[in-house]
N, C-alpha and C positions, 0 to 999 in steps of 0.2 A: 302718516307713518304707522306702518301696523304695531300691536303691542308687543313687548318682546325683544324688538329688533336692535332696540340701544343697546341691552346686555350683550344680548348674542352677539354683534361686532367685535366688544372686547374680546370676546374669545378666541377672533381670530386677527387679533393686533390691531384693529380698526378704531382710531380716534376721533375719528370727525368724518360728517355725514355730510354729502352736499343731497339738500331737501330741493327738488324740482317740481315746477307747476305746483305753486299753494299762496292762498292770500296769504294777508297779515294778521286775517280773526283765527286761522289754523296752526299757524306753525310761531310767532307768539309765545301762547304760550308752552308751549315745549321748550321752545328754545330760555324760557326763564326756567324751568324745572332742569333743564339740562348744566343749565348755570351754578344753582344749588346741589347737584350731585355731584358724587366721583363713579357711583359705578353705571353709568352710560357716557357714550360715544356726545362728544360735543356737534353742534348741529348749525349747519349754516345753510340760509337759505337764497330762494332768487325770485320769491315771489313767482308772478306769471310771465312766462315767457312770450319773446317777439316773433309774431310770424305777421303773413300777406292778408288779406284780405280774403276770408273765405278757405285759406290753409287753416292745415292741420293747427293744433284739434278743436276749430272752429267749428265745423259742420257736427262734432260730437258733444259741444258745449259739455263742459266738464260741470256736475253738480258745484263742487267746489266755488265757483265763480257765483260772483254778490251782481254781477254789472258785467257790459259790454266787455267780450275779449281785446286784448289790447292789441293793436292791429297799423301794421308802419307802411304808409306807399310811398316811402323815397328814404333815401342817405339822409334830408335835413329833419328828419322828425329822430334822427338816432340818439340826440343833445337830451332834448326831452323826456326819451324814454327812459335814458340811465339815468336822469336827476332824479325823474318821481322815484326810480326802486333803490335809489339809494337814501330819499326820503324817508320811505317805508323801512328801512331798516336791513335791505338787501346783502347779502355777501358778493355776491355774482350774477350775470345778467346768463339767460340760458334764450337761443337763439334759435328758432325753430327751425330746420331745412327739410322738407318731407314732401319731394314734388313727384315721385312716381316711385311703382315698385311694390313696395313691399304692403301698400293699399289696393293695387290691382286697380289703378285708376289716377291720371294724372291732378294733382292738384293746384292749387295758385302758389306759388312760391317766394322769396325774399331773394331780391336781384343780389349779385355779386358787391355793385357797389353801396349796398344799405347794409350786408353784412360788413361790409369792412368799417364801415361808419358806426354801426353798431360796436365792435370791438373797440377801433378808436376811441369811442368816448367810454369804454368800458375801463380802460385802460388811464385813461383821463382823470377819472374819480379813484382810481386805483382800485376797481373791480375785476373779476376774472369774469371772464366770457367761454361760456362752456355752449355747447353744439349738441340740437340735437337733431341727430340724425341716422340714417340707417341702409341708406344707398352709397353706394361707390360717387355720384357725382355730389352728392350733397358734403360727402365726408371732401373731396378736391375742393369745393367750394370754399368749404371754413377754414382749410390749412393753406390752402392760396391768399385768405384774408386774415390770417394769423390769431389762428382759434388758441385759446389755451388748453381746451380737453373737451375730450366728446364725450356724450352722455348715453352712445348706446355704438354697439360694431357693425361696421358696414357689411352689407349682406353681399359683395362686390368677390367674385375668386380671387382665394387667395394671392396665383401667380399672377392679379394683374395688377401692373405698376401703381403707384400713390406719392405723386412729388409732396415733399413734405419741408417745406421752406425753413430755413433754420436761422435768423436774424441771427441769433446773440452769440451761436456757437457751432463749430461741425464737428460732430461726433461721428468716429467710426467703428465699426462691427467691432474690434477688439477694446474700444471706450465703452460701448457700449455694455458689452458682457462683462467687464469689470462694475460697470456699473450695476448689472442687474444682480450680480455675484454678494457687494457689500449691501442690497435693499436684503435679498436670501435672508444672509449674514443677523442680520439684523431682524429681521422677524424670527431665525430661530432663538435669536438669545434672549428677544421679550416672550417667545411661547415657552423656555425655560427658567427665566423668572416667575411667568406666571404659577409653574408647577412647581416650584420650589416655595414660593408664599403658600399655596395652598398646603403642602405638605407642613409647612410650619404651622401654619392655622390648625391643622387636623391634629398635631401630635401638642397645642397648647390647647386642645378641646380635652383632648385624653387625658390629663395631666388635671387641668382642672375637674375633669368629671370626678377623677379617681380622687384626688384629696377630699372635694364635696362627699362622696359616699364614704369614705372613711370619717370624715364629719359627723354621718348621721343626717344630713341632711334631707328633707324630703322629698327634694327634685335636687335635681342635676343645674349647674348655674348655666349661666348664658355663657355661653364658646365667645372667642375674644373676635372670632370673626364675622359675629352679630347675626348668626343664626341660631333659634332658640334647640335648648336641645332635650332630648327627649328624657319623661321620668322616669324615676328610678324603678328597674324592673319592667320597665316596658318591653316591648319587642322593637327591636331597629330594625327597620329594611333599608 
């Protein structure tokens, strides 16, 4: 995870981070510093993701990796794979689909019925199963075996169809944009909190700067919102 990017989240209402493709010596400890703070994004991870034998991103061997990529030829190795990443400490199992297209070259891929066995025992241990993928038939693939979310957008035109299988509920075009209406909703009133703390913050910097210089004092105290602040007579930029 580059540096930076916890903050910056907050900034735009982002609480939680799903971390993809990374062992347990990298993402560790983050997720213990993420634990101890308030101001970064909580961070959940899935370790290394499942793909075929020779799929992506096999052939690119990621530095990252200590040891053999983890690699599934059938539905009965899916048991096993989600017990070891929920060993390690896993939030979610991340499911590789990348068999042509957007590599300009077909590759070995994860049959239909090893991802749905995959999700099944993802769902099992009470894991989320997230997809990655970037084709139109990869993206079919994982919502036919009942993915919970993808990790990149199908490069597929827009007008061409996408069954999108709905076990628990059917939502229509009018639920739906209510739906998306209260998420809106909802992110503008935490980006309006957030500029309302700041402006409190700002105007109990000012308050205390001015009583300290009226003091005499020979710096300026620390702002209540833990940024040091500049002495007295200096120039602010």
């Amino acid at each position: 995870m580059a540096s930076g990017t916890w903050e910056q989240a907050l900034v735009f209402a982002i609480t939680t981070e799903l971390n993809m493709v990374s062992t347990p010596v990298s993402w560790q400890p983050l997720r213990v510093a993420a634990a101890a703070r308030v101001d970064v994004t909580d961070l959940r991870p899935s370790a290394v993701g499942a793909t075929a034998p020779g799929g992506h991103p096999s052939p690119e061997k990621l530095p990252l990796d200590d040891g053999p990529f983890p690699i599934l030829t059938g539905p009965g190795e899916a048991e096993q794979f989600a017990t070891a990443h929920l060993t390690e400490g896993s939030n979610h199992l991340e499911i590789i689909i990348e068999n042509n297209g957007c590599f300009g070259h077909p590759l070995p891929c994860l049959d239909a019925a090893t991802v749905t066995a995959l999700v099944r025992a993802a769902r099992a241990h009470h894991l989320l199963a997230i997809a990655h993928t970037s084709t139109h038939d990869g993206t079919e693939l994982t919502l036919q075996a009942g993915i919970d979310g993808l990790a990149h957008i199908s490069t597929a035109p827009m007008g061409q169809a996408t069954t999108i299988p709905s076990p628990r509920r059917t939502c229509t075009g009018k639920q739906r944009w209510h739906q998306m209406k209260k998420t809106i909703l909802r992110l503008r009133h935490t980006y309006r909190m957030i500029r309302v703390e700041r402006a409190e913050c700002a105007a109990r910097s000012m308050v205390g700067s001015v009583r300290g210089w009226r003091a005499g004092q020979a710096s300026w105290t620390t702002r209540p919102c833990g940024r040091a602040a500049p002495q007295v007579g200096s120039r602010r930029t």
